[in-house]
C-alpha positions in Angstrom: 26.6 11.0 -0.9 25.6 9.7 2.7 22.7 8.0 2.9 20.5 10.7 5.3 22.0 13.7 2.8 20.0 11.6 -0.4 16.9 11.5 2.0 16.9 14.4 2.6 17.0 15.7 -1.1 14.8 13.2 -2.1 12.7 14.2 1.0 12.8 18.2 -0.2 12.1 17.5 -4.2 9.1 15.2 -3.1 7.6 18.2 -0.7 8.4 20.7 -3.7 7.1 18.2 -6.3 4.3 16.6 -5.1 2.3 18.1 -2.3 -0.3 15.9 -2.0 -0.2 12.3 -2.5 -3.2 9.8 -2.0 -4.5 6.2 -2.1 -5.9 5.3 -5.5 -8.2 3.0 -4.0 -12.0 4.5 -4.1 -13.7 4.1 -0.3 -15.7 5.8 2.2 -14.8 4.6 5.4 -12.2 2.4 7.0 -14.2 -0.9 6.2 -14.1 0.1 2.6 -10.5 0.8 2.6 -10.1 -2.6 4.5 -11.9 -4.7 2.0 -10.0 -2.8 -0.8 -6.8 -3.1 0.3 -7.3 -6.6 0.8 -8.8 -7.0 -2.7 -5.5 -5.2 -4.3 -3.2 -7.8 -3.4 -1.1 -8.5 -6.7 -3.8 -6.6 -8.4 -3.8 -3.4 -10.1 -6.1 -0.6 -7.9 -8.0 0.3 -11.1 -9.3 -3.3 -11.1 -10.2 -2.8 -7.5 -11.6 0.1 -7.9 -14.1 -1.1 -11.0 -15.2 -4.2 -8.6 -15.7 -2.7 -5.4 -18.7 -0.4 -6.2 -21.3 -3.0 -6.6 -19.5 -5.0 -3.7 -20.0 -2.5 -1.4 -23.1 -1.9 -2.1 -24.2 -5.6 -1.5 -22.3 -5.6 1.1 -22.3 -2.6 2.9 -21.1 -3.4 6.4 -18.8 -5.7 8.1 -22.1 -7.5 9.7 -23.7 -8.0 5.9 -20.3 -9.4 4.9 -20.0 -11.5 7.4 -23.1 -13.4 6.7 -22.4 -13.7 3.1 -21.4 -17.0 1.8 -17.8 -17.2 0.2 -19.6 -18.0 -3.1 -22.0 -14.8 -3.0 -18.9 -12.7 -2.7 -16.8 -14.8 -5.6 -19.0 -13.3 -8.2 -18.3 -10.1 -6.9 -15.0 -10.4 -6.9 -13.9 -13.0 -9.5 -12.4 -10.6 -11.9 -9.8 -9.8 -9.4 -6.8 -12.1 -8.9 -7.1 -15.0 -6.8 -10.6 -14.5 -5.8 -11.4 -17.9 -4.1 -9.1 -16.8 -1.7 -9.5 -13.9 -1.0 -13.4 -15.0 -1.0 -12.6 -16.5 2.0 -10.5 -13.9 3.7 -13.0 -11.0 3.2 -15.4 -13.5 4.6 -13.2 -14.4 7.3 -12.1 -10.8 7.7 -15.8 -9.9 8.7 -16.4 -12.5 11.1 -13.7 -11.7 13.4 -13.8 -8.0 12.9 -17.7 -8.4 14.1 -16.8 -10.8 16.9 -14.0 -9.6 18.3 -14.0 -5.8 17.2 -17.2 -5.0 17.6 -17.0 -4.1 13.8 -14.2 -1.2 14.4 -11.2 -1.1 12.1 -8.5 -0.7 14.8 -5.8 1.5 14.3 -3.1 -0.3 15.7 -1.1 -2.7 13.5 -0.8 -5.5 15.8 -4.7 -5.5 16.2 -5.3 -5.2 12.5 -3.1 -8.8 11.7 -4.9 -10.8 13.9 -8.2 -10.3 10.6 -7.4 -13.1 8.3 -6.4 -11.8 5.2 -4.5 -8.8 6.5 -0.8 -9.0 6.7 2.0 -6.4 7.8 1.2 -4.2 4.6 -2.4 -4.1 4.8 -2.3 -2.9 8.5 0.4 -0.6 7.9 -1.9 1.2 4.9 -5.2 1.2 7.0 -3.2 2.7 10.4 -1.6 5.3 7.9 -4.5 6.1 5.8 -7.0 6.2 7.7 -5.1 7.0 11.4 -2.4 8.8 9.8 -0.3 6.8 11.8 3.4 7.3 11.2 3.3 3.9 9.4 5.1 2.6 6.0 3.3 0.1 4.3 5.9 -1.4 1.7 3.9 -3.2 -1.0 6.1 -4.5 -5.1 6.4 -0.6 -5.8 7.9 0.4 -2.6 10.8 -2.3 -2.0 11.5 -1.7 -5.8 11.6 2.3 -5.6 13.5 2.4 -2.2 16.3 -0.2 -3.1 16.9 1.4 -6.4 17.1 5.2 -5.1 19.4 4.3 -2.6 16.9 4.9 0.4 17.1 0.7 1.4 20.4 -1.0 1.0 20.6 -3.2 -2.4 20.8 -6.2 0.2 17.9 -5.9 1.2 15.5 -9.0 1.4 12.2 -8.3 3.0 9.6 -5.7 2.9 10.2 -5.5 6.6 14.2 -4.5 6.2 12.8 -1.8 3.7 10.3 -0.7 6.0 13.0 -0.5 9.1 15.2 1.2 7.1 12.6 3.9 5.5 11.2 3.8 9.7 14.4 5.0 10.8 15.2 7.8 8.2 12.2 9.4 7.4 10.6 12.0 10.1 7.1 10.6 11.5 5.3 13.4 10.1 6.1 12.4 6.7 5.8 8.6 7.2 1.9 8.8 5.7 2.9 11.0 2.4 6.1 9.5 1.7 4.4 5.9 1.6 2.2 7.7 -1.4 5.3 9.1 -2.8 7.3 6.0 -3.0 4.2 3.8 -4.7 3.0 6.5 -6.9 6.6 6.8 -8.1 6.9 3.1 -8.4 3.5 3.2 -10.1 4.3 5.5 -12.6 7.8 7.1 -13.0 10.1 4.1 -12.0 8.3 1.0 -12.9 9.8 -2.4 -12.6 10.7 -3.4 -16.5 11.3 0.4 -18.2 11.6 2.9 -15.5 11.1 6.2 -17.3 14.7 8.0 -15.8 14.4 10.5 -18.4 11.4 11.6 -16.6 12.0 11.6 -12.7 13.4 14.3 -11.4 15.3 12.4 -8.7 18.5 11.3 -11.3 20.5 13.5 -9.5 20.0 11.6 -5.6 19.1 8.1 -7.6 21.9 5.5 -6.4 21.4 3.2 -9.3 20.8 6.0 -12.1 23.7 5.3 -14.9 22.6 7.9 -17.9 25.0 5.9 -20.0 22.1 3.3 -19.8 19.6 5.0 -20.7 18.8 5.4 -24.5 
């Protein structure tokens, strides 16, 4: 099977099987999704999404965040992993996106790195989220799910040469969905210890699938 004829059958069965797919992460506007996204980093989006009501409501705008102290937002956020750091970065995060945004979440993914605490990821969820930009953000669940379906090549070190590869094969259009598809998959169906191949309904286009394997 060549690569673009499993894309596209993964492609199809996705479409077929799952119309709509969305962020888990609970916000209300893009600073919401911004400080969530950030706070979700090696943590599970149900944690997030347990801490971030009373944070927000603290801290309701980029301006009130920014005049926090690191500490004050700690014990909002100190049940989430590595909060001194990222303490800082939301903190930090605020500042410049006052200062130099005039509090507007840009939507362009160059912009959107220059925040501390916002990497190539981050920017690539908020610009497809909230922009539907024709971005791939390619967080543990994506580079796992793509390299194992066949959709990234095995050799594959980086979540940018999974995001290249996923850029160039997958129409724009789809880019926003298909980066739900692939972590919801990851999240659920083809998790990293047991994926659950008895299951997913993509055996049949799955480049590492071996039924012999599966008990």
């Amino acid at each position: 099977m060549t690569t673009s004829e499993r894309y596209r059958r993964i492609i199809e069965w996705f479409k077929a099987n799952v119309p709509v797919a969305e962020s888990e992460l609970r916000y209300r506007s893009p600073y919401e999704l911004l400080v969530a996204v950030i706070l979700s980093a090696q943590c599970t989006d149900k944690r997030v999404n347990m801490v971030t009501p009373a944070l927000f409501a603290a801290f309701p705008t980029p301006e009130k965040l920014a005049q926090a102290e690191v500490s004050e937002i700690y014990e909002y956020i100190k049940s989430i992993s590595y909060p001194n750091s990222k303490a800082k970065n939301l903190k930090g995060m605020a500042e410049v996106l006052v200062q130099r945004f005039g509090s507007v979440v840009s939507d362009d993914v160059d912009e959107l790195q220059r925040l501390p605490g916002v990497g190539r990821k981050t920017a690539n969820v908020i610009a497809s989220v909230v922009y539907n930009k024709p971005a791939i953000a390619v967080d543990t669940h994506v580079f796992r799910v793509a390299k194992r379906l066949g959709l990234a090549s095995s050799g594959s070190k980086t979540p940018l040469d999974v995001e290249q590869q996923l850029t160039a094969n997958i129409p724009p259009e789809l880019r926003p969905i298909a980066h739900h598809w692939l972590i919801l998959h990851g999240r659920y169906i083809c998790t990293a210890r047991r994926p659950a191949c008895k299951e997913c309904g993509l055996t049949k286009w799955c480049k590492s699938y071996k039924p012999e394997k599966i008990p």
